[in-house]
N, C-alpha and C positions, 0 to 999 in steps of 0.2 A: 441491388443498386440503391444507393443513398439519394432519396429525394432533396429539394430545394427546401424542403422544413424543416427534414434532420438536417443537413449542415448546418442550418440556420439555429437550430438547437444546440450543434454542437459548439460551435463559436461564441455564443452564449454564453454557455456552462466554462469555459477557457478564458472568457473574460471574465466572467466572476471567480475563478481561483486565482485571481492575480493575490500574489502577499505583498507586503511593505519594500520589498526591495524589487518588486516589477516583475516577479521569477511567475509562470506561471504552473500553479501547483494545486489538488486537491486539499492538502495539507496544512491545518492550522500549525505554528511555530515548528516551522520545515526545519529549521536549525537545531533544536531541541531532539528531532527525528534522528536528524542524521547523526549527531552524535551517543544516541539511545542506539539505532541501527548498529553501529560498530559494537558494543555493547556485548547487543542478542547475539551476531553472529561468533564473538568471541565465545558465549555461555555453550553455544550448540557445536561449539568446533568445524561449524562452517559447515555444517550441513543441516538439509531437509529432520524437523524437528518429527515428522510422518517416515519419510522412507528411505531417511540415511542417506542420500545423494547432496552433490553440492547445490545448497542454499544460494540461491540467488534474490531472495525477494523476504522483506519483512512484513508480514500479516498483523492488522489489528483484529486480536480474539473476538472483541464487541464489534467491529466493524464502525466505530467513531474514530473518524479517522484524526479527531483532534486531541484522544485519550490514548498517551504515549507512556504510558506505564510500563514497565518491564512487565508485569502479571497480566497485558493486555497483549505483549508484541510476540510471536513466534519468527523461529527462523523457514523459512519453506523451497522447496525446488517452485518452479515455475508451475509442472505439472501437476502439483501436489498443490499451487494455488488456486490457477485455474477449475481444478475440482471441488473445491472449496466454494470457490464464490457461483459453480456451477446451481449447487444445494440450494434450494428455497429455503432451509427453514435452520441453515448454518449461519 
């Protein structure tokens, strides 16, 4: 159960990802993203860059999420992200 502190944390953190055009996003230069995003998924042929399934989600390697390098971005499945960012020390 989510207390009255964490929402209050969470709406927070949603207010400070606002970008320049009011979108609310983790993301510095979300548009830089999304066209790098097309990019990786073209490189990986559309799939999990770990285990071959379809890719639904781009990963920053460093985990900065405003360092949008192709040497930074993988292509990943959901499952294969989630286990990722499960890792303490990934």
């Amino acid at each position: 159960m989510i207390t009255e502190e964490g929402r209050k944390r969470m709406g927070e953190a949603r207010i400070n990802r606002v970008d320049p055009n009011g979108n609310h996003s983790p993301y510095t230069n979300q548009k830089e993203l999304r066209k790098k995003r097309i990019e990786v998924f073209k490189i990986s042929n559309g799939k999990c860059v770990i285990c071959g399934e379809p890719a639904k989600l781009v990963h920053h390697i460093d985990r900065d999420k405003s360092n949008h390098s192709f040497i930074n971005l993988i292509a990943l499945c959901r499952y294969c992200h989630r286990a990722l960012h499960s890792k303490k020390n990934i």
